[in-house]
Biotite code that builds the C-alpha atoms (Angstrom):
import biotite.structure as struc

atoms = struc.array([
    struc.Atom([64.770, 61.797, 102.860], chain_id="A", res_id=1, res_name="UNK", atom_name="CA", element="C"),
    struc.Atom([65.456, 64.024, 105.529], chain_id="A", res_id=2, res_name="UNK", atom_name="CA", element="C"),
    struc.Atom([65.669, 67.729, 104.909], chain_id="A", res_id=3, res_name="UNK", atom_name="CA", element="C"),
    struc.Atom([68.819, 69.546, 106.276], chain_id="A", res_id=4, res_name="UNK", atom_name="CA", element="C"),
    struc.Atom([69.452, 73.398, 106.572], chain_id="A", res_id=5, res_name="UNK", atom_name="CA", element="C"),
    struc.Atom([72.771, 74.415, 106.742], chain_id="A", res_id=6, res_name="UNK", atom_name="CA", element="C"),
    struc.Atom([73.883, 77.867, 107.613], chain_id="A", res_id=7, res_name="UNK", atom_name="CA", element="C"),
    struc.Atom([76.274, 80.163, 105.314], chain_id="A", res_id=8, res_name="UNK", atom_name="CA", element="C"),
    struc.Atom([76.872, 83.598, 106.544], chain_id="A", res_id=9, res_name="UNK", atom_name="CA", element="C"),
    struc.Atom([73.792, 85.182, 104.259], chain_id="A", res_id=10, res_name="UNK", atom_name="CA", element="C"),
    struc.Atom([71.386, 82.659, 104.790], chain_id="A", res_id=11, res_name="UNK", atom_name="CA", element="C"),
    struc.Atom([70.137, 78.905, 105.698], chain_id="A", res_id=12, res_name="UNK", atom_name="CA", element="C"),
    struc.Atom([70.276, 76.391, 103.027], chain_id="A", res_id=13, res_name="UNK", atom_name="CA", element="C"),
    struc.Atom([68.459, 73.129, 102.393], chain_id="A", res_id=14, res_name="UNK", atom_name="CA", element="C"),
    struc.Atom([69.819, 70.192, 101.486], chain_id="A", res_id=15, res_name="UNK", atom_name="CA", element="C"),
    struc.Atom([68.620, 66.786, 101.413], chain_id="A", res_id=16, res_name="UNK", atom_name="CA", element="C"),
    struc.Atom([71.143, 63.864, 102.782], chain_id="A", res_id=17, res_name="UNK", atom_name="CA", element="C"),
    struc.Atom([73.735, 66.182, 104.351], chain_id="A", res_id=18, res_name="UNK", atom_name="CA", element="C"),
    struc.Atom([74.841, 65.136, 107.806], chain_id="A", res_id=19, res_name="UNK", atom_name="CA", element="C"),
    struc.Atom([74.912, 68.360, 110.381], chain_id="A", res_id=20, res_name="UNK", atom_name="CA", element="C"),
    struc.Atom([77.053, 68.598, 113.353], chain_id="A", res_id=21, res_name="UNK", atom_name="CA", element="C"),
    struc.Atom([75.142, 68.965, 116.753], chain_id="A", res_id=22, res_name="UNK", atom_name="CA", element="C"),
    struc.Atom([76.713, 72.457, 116.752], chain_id="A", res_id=23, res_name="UNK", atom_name="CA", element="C"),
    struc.Atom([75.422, 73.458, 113.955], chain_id="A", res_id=24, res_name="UNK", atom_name="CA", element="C"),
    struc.Atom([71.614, 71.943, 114.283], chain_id="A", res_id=25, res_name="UNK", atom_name="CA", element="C"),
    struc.Atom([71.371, 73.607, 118.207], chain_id="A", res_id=26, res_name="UNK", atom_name="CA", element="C"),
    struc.Atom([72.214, 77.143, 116.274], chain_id="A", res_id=27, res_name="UNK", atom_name="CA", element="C"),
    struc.Atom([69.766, 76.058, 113.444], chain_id="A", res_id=28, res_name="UNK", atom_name="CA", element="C"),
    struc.Atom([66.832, 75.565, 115.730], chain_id="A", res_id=29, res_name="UNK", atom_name="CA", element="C"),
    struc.Atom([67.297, 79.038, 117.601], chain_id="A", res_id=30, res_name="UNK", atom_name="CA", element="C"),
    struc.Atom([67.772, 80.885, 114.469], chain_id="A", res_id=31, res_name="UNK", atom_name="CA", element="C"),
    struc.Atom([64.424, 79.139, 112.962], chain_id="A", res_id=32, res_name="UNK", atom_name="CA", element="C"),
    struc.Atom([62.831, 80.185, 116.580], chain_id="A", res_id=33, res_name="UNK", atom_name="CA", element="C"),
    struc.Atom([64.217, 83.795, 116.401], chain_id="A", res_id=34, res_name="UNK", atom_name="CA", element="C"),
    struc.Atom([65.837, 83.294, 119.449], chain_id="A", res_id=35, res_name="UNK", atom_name="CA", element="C"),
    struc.Atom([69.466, 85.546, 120.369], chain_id="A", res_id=36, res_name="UNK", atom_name="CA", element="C"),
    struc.Atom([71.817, 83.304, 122.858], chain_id="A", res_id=37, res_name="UNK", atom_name="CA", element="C"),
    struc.Atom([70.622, 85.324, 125.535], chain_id="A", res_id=38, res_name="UNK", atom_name="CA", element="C"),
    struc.Atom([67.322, 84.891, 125.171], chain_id="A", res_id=39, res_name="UNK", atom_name="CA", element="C"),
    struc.Atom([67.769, 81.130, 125.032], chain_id="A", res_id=40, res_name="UNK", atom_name="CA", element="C"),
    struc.Atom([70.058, 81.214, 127.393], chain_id="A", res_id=41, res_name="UNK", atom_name="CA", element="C"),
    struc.Atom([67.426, 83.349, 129.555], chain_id="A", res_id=42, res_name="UNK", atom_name="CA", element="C"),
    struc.Atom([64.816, 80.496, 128.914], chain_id="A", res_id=43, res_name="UNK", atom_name="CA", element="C"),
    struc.Atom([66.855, 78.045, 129.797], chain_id="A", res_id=44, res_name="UNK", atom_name="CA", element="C"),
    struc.Atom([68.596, 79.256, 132.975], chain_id="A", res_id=45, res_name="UNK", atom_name="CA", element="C"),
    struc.Atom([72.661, 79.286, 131.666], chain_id="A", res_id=46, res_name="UNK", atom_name="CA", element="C"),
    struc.Atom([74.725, 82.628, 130.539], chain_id="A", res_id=47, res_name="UNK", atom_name="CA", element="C"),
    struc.Atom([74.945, 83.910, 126.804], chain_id="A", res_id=48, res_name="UNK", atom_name="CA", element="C"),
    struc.Atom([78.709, 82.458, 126.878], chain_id="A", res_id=49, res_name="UNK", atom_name="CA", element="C"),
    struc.Atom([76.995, 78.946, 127.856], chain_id="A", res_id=50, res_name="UNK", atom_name="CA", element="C"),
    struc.Atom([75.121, 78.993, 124.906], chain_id="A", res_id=51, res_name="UNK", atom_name="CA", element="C"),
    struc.Atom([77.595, 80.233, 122.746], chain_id="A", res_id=52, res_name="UNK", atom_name="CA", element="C"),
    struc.Atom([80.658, 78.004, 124.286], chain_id="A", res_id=53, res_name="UNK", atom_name="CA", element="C"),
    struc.Atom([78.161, 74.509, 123.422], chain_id="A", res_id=54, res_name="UNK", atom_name="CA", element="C"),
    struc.Atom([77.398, 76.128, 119.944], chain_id="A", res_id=55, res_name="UNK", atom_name="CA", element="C"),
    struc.Atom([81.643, 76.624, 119.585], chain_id="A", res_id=56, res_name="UNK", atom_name="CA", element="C"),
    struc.Atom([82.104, 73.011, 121.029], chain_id="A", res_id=57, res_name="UNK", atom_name="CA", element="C"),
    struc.Atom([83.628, 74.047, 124.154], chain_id="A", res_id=58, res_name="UNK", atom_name="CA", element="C"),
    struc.Atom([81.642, 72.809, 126.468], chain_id="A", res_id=59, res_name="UNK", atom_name="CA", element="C"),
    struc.Atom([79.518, 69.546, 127.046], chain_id="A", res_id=60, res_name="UNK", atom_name="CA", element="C"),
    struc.Atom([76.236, 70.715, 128.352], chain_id="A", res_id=61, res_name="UNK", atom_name="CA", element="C"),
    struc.Atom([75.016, 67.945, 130.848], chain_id="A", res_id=62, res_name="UNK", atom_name="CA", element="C"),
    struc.Atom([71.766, 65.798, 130.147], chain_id="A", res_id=63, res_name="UNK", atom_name="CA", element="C"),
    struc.Atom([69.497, 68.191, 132.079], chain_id="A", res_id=64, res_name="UNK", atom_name="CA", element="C"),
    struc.Atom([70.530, 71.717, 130.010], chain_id="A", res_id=65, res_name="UNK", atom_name="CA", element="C"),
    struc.Atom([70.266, 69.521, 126.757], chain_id="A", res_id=66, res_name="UNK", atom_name="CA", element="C"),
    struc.Atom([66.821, 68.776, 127.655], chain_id="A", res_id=67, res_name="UNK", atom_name="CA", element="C"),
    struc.Atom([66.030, 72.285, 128.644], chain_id="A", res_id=68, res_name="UNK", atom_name="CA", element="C"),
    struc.Atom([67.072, 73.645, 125.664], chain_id="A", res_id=69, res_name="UNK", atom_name="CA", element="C"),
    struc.Atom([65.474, 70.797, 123.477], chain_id="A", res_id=70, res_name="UNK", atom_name="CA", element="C"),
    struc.Atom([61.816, 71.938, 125.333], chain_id="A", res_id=71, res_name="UNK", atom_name="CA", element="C"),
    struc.Atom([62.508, 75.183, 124.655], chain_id="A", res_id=72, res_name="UNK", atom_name="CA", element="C"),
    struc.Atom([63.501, 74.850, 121.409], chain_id="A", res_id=73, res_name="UNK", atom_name="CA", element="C"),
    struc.Atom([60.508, 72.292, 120.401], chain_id="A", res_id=74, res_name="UNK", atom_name="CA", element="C"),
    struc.Atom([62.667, 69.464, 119.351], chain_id="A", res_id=75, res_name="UNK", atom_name="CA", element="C"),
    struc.Atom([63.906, 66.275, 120.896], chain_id="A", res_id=76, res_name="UNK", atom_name="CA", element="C"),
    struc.Atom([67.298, 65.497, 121.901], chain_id="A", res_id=77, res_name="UNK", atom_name="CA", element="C"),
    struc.Atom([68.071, 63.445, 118.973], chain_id="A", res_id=78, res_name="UNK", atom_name="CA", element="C"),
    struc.Atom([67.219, 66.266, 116.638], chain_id="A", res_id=79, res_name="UNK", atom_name="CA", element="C"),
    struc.Atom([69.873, 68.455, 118.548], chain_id="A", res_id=80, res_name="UNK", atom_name="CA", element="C"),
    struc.Atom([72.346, 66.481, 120.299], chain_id="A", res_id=81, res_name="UNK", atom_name="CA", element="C"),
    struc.Atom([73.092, 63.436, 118.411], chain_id="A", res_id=82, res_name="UNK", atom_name="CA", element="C"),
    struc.Atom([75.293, 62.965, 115.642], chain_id="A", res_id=83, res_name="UNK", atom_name="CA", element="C"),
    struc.Atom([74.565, 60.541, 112.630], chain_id="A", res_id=84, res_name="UNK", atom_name="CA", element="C"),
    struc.Atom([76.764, 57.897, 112.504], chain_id="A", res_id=85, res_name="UNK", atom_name="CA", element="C"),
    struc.Atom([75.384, 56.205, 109.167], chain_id="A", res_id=86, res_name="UNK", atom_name="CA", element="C"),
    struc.Atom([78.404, 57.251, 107.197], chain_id="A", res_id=87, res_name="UNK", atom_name="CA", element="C"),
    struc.Atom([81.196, 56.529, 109.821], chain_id="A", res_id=88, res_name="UNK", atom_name="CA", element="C"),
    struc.Atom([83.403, 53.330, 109.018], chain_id="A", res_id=89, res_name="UNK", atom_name="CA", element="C"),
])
């Protein structure tokens, strides 16, 4: 079973079995690499607001900034970007 960390406003949480949004795993993985939104954003070549705005949902980053950020952030683009449709009807 895969491990899941979900954020609360004091602190990340594991849980086991716990689908995550996209939104919510891309802020996971720069909090876990003690990164601001500027810095990723830095790394990556967008604006803070860019960074923020795809963390919010309001914005659709296209396939080549989702793979920047996935390098920077040392995960694929499954572990940030897709959503796990197991449980949808």
């Amino acid at each position: 079973m895969q491990l899941i960390y979900y954020f609360s406003p004091y602190k990340y949480v594991k849980m086991q079995g716990v689908e995550v949004n996209p939104r919510i795993k891309l802020k996971m993985a720069r909090v876990e690499h003690d990164l601001t939104q500027a810095e990723l954003a830095e790394r990556v070549g967008v604006t803070r607001q860019t960074i923020g705005l795809i963390e919010n949902g309001g914005y659709n980053p296209t396939l080549n900034l989702c793979t920047a950020i996935a390098k920077a952030l040392s995960r694929t683009l499954n572990d940030l970007f897709w959503e796990d449709s197991k449980h949808e009807g």
